[in-house]
N, C-alpha and C positions, 0 to 999 in steps of 0.2 A: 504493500500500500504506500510506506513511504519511496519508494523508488517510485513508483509512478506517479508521485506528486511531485519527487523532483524532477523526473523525464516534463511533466506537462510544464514547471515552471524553466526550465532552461527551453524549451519550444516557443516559451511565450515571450522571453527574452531576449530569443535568437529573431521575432516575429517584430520584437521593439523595435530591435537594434536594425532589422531589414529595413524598418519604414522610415525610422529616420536617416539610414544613410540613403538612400532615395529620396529622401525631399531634401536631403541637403545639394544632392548631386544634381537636383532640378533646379532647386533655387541656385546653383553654379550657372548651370547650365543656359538659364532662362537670362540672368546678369551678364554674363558672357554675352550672351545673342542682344540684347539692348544695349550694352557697352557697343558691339560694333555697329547695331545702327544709328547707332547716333554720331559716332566716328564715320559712317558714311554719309549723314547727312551734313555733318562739318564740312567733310573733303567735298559733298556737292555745292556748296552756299561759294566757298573759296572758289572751285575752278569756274564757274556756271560765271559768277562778278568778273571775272578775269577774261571770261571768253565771249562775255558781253562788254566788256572794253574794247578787247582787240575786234570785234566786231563792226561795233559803232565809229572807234578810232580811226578807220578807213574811212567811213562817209562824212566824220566831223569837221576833215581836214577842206571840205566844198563849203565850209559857213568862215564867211571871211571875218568874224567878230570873236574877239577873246583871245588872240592872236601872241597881246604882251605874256611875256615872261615872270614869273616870280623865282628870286635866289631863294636858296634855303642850305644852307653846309656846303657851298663850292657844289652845290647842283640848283638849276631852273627848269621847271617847265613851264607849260603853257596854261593859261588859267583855263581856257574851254577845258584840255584835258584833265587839270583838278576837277573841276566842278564834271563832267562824265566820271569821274573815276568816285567821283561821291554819291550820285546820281545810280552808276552797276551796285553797290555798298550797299546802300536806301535797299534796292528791288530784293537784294539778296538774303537781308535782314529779315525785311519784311514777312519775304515767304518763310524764313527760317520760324519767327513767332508763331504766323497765323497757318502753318504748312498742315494745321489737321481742320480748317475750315472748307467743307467743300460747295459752300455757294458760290465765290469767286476766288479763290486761293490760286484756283485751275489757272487763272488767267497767266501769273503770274511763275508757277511753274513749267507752263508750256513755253515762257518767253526764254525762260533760262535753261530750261532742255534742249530749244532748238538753237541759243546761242552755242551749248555745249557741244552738241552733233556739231553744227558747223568748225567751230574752232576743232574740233577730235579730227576732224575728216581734211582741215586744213594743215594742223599739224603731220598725222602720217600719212607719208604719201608712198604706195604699192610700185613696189621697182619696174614690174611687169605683170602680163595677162596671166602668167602662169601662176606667181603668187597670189594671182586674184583668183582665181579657178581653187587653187587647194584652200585659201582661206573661206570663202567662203563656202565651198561642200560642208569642211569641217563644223561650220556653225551650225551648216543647214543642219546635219545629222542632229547635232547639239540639242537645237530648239526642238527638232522633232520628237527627240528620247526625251526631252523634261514636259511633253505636251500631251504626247499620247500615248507614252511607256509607264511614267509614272502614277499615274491615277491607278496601275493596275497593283503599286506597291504599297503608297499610300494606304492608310486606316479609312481617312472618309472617302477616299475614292475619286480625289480633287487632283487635276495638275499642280506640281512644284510650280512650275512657271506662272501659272496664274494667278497663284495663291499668292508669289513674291509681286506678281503685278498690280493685283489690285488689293493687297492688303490682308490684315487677317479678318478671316468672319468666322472661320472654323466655330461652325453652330450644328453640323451635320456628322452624321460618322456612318459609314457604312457599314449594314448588316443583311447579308446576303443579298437580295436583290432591290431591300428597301433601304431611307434613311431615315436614321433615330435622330431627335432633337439631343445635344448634349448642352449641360451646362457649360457657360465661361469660365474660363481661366483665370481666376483673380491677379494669377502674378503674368500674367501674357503680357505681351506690350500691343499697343496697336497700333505704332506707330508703320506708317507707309513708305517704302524705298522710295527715294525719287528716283527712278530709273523710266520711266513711260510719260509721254505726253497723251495728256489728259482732255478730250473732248466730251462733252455731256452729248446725252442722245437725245432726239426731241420725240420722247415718249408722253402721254397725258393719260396718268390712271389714277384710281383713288389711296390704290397701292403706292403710286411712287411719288406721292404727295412732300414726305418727309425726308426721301433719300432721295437726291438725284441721282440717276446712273449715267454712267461714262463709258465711253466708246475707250480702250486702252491702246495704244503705238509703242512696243518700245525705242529704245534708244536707240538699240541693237539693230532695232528694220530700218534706224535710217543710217546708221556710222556703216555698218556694214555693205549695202549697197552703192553707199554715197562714196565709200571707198571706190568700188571699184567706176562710179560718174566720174570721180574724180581724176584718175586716172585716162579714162578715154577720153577728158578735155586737155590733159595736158601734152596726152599724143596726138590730139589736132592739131593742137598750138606748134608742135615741135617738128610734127613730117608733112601734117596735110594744110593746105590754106582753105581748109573746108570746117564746119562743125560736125561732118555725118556722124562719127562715132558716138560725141557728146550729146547729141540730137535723137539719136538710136537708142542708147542707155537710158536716155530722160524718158523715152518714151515705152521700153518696156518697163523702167517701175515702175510707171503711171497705171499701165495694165495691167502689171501684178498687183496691185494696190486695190485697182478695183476689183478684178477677179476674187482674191481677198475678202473683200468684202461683201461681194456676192455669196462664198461659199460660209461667211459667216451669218449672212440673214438667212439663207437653206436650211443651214443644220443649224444651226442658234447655240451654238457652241463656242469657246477660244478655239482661235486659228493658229499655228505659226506662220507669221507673216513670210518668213522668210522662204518656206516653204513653195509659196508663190513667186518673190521677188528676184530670190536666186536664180530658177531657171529664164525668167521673162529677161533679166539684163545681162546675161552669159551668151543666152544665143541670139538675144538683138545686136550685143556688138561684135560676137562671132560670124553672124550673116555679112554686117557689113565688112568686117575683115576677110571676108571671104569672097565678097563679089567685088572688091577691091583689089585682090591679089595682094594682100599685104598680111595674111595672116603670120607671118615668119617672122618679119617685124615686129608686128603688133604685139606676139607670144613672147618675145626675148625683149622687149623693150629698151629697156636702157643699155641693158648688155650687148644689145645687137647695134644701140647708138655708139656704145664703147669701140667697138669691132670693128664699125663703120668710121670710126676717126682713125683707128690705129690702120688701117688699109689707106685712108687716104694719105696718111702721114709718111706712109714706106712710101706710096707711088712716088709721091711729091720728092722723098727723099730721093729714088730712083732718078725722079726726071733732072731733078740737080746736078746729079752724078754723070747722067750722060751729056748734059749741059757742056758740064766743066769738062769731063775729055773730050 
């Protein structure tokens, strides 16, 4: 009798000790994951101001007022530029405060995403076709396994991807074919990545009175396309005195885009965008590099401009050499 009141009190001990190292290692765990979201929404506030300067700084320099200088420590700039570089600060603050308002917060996060794609897509620039080919498959695959792979591992039976896109709601849990209501999370966070540009839908229900819904883009469908836009304007600029390629790209994301969002009113589901946008702007400017006879070029890009210097540079050197004897 007393052994088995000690076996049931060391079982009940061992049952303590299980639940509190489990909520310790959740409450780790949960700290951890809002420590780094909010370490991402820092690092988004800083570059998003930064990339809406460099932005804007191109088009400020057409407004002929604000022009003088101020010293400060053996350096001047220009007061317009102060006063823009106070003005990106303001928008970046701002959303940073009110970033879980979703009446008009949207506004303000979409300015500073699409500052941030542009400056992302202006800084790296893709050497050639080829690293645009493997970069983007690799994503596609990417988005696809987090969109339609994962709901089959997940507990509620939710995309990762969508669930990082539009926030947490996790109110559902999957049980067999149905979903059960579960309670919240008291220690969850609910704070939203900025990672997606945020458009509201123009839905009108008695339902969606107190939530607006949003239509989501992430960042990812436009840096990674625009990667490779970006590239086929700077091979026009550089071999053809045409825009076809930059003209060609533009216009297959434009159809993947819509396409996209056809097959998202069909099935009424998340899409990967990229899914769409990747093949639409791979063989739009692969057509035209193809009925241009330039696909060899176009594929080797800059290596092939490298190659094409170092040949003229022997010729030239050649034609020297028979010059002189």
């Amino acid at each position: 009798m007393a052994y088995t009141m000690w076996l049931h009190s060391r079982a009940l001990l061992f049952s303590v000790l299980y639940e509190h190292l489990f909520s310790v290692i959740t409450h780790s765990i949960n700290s951890l994951f809002l420590f780094a979201v909010y370490v991402i929404i820092c690092v988004f506030c800083l570059a998003s101001a930064l990339s809406m300067f460099n932005c804007l700084s191109a088009l400020i320099q057409y407004i002929p007022y604000g022009r003088c200088r101020i010293s400060c420590l053996s350096k001047s700039a220009e007061v317009r530029l102060i006063f823009l570089a106070l003005f990106c600060a303001a928008i970046s603050v701002t959303w940073a405060v009110f970033r879980n308002e979703d009446r008009w917060i949207w506004i303000l996060q979409d300015i500073l995403g699409i500052a941030f794609c542009l400056n992302f897509i202006k800084t790296l620039r893709m050497p050639n076709f080829k690293a645009c080919v493997i970069l983007l498959g690799l994503l596609l695959l990417y988005d696809v396994f987090f969109v339609f792979i994962t709901p089959f591992i997940t507990k509620n039976g939710q995309s990762i991807m969508i669930e990082v896109a539009a926030g947490p709601s996790g109110s559902t849990e999957k049980n067999g074919e149905n979903y059960v209501e579960v309670p919240p999370d008291s220690q969850a966070t609910f704070e939203k990545l900025p990672v997606v540009i945020r458009v509201p839908r123009l839905e009108y229900s008695a339902v969606k009175l107190c939530v607006m819904p949003f239509s989501l883009l992430g960042f990812g469908d436009i840096i990674v396309p625009g990667l490779l836009v970006a590239y086929c304007r700077r091979f026009d600029v550089r071999f053809t005195s045409s825009s076809a390629y930059y003209i060609s790209c533009t216009i297959g994301y434009a159809v993947g885009m819509i396409l996209t969002l056809v097959i998202l009113i069909i099935l009424n589901m998340g899409q990967p965008a990229l899914l769409y946008l990747v093949p639409c702007t791979l063989l739009a400017s692969s057509l035209v590099a193809w009925r241009r006879k330039e696909m060899k070029k176009f594929w080797n890009g800059g290596c092939y401009e490298i190659m094409e210097q170092v040949d003229n540079t022997v010729s030239e050197e050649n034609i020297i050499r028979g010059e002189a004897q």
